[in-house]
C-alpha positions, -999 to 999 in steps of 0.1 A, spaced: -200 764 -552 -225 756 -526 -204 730 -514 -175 751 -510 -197 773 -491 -209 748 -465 -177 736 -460 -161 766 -456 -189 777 -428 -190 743 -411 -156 733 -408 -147 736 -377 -181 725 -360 -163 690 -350 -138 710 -332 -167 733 -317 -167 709 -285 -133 714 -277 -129 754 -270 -147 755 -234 -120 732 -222 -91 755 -241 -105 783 -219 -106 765 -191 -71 757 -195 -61 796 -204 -77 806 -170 -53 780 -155 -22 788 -170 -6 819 -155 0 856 -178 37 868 -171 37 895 -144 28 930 -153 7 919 -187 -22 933 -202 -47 910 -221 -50 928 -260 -70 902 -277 -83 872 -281 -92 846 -310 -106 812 -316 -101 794 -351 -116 763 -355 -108 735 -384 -124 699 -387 -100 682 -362 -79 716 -345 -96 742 -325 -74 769 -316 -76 799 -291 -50 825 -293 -50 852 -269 -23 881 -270 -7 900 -245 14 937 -238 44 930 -214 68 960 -210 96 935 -211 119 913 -232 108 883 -245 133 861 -235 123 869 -199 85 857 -205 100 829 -221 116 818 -193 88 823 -171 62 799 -193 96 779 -193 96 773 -154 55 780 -148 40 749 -172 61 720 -167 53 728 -128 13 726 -141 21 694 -158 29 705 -193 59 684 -209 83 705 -223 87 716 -261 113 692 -282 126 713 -298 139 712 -332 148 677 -349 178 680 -369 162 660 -400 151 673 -429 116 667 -427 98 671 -387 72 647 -385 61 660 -352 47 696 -364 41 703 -324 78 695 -317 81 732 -305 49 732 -284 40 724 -245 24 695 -247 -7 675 -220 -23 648 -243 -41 662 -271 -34 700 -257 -8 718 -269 3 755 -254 27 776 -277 43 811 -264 56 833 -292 69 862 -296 43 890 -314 63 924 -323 57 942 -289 34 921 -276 36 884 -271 10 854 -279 -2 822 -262 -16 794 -287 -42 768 -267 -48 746 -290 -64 710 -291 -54 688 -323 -68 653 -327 -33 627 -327 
């Protein structure tokens, strides 16, 4: 039980290092026009760290899409894959912005929409 407990409470301390630089690179990625910062989260594993930070936009989100469509491949992020027509994807990121071992995702959240910054060790 102890062990569990440990774990459970240290997991992510490997992945600690990682989250200044997945602010840094939320600062430097642009919020779609009129949007309003709700919330923010970090979750950290032993070799992900994660920061997810949601926003309000009074607008569809096909139209943010398209903005984060045109705005990070212009900041040097390659463009999602998309997904593989197999069976099994072996790249679990396939539908991700990628920049080395950083990975943006922009998803749809009810009314609000969500940006994933998250570094995973490849």
């Amino acid at each position: 039980m102890l062990t569990f407990v440990f774990i459970s409470i240290h997991e992510g301390d490997t992945s600690r290092q990682y989250v200044p630089e997945l602010r840094k690179i939320a600062a430097e990625t642009p919020m779609f026009p009129g949007s309003q910062k709700i919330d923010e989260t970090v979750i950290l594993k032993q070799s992900r760290a994660s920061l997810f930070i949601s926003y309000g936009a009074p607008v569809d989100f096909d139209e943010i899409e398209s903005f984060y469509k045109r705005e990070l491949p212009a900041r040097g992020w390659d463009l999602p894959k998309g997904p593989s027509h197999r069976f099994i994807n072996f790249d679990s990121h396939s539908r991700y912005y990628r920049r080395g071992d950083y990975f943006i995702a922009v998803e749809p959240n009810g009314d609000r929409y969500s940006v994933a910054f998250i570094w995973e060790q490849q």
